[in-house]
LOVO-883236 format. One line per 3 residues: number of its first residue (from 1); their letters; for each residue z, y, x of N, C-alpha, C. Coordinates in steps of 0.2 Angstrom, whole numbers, padded with zeros to 4 digits. Layout:
BEGIN
NUM) a) Z Y X Z Y X Z Y X  ...
This chain:
BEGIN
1) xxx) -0021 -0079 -0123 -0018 -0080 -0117 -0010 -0081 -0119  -0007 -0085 -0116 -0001 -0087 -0117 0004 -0082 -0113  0009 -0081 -0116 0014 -0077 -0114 0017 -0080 -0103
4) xxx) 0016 -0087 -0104 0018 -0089 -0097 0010 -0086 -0091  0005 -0086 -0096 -0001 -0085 -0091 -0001 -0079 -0087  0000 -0074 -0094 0001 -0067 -0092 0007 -0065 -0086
7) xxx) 0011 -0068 -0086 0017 -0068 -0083 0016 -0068 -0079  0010 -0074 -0076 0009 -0077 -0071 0006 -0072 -0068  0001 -0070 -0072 -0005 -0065 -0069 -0001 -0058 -0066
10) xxx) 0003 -0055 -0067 0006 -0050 -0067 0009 -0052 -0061  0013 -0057 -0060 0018 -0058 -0054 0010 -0060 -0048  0004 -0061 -0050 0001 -0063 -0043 0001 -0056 -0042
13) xxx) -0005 -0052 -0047 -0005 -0043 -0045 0002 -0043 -0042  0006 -0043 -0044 0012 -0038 -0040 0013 -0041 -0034  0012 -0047 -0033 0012 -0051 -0024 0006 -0049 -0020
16) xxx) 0001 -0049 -0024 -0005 -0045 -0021 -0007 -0037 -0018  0000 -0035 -0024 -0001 -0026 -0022 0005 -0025 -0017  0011 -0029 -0016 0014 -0029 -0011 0011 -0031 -0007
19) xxx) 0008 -0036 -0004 0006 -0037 0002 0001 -0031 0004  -0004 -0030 0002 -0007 -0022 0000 -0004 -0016 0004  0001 -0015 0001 0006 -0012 0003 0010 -0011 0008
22) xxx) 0012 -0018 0010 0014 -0018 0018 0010 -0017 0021  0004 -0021 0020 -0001 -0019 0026 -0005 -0014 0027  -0001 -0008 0021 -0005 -0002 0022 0000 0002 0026
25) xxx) 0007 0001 0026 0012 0002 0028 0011 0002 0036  0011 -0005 0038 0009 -0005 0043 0006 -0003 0048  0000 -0001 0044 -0005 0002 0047 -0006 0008 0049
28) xxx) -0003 0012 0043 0000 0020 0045 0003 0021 0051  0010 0016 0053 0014 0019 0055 0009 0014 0063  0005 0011 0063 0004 0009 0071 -0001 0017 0073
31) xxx) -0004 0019 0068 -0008 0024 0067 -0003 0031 0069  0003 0032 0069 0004 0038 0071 0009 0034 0076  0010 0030 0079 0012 0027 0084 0009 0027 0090
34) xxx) 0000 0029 0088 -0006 0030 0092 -0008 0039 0094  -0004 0041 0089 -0004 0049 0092 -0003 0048 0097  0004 0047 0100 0008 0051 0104 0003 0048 0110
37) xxx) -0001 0041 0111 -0002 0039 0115 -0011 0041 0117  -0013 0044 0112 -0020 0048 0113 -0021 0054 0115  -0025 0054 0120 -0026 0059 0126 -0031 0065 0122
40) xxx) -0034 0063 0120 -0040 0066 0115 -0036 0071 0108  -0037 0079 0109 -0034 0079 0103 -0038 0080 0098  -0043 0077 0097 -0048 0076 0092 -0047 0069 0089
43) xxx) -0045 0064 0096 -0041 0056 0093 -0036 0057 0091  -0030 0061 0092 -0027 0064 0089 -0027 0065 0083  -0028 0069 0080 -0033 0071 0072 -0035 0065 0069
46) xxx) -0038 0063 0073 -0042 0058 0067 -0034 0052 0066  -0033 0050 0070 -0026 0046 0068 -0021 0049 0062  -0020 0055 0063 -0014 0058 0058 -0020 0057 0053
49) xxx) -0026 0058 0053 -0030 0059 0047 -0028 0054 0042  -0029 0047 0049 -0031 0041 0045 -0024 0040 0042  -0017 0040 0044 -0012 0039 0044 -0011 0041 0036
52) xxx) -0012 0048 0035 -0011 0053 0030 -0014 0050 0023  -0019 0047 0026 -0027 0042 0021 -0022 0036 0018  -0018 0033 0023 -0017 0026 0021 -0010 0029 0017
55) xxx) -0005 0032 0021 0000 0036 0015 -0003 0036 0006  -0007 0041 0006 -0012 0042 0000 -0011 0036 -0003  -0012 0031 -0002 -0017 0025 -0005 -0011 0021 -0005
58) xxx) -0005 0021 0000 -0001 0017 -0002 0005 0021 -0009  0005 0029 -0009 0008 0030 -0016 0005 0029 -0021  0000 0030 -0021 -0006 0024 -0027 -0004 0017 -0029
61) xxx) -0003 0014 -0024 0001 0006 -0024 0007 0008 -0025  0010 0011 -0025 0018 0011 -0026 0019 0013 -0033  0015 0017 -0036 0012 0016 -0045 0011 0012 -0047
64) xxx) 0007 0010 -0045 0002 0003 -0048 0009 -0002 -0049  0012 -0005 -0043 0018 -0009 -0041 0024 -0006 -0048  0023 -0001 -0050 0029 0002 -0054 0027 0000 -0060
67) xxx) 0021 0001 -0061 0018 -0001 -0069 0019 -0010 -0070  0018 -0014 -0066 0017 -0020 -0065 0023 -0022 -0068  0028 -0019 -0062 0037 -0022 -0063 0038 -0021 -0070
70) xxx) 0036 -0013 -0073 0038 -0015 -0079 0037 -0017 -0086  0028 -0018 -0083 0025 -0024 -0090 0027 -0032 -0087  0030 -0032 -0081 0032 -0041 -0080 0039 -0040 -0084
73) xxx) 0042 -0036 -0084 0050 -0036 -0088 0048 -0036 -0095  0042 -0033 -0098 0041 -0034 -0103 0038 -0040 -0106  0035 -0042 -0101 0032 -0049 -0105 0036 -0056 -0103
């Protein structure tokens, strides 16, 4: 594999873990957006749950994204 391919491939991951990322972003915050507006404090719950879930998973991608940046500076 050629030094351009790899580069290539790393910059699509990292476009793809960002997008990832906002829309994990997103989703959390329409999700605790949804608290305030849910009558059910059971719906409640489950919102901060999912919110708290997508948080998780977006610190994962914000790793994943850190490794990425710095194997693209390397290659």
């Amino acid at each position: 594999m050629s030094a351009d391919t790899a580069r290539e491939q790393l910059q699509a991951e990292l476009a793809e873990v960002d997008s990832d990322l906002a829309g994990l972003r997103r989703s959390a915050a329409e999700a605790r957006d949804g608290v305030a507006e849910a009558e059910d404090p059971t719906d409640r719950g489950a919102l901060i749950r999912e919110a708290d879930e997508q948080d998780e998973i977006a610190d994962q991608l914000v790793a994943r994204r850190e490794t990425l940046v710095l194997r693209l500076a390397d290659a």
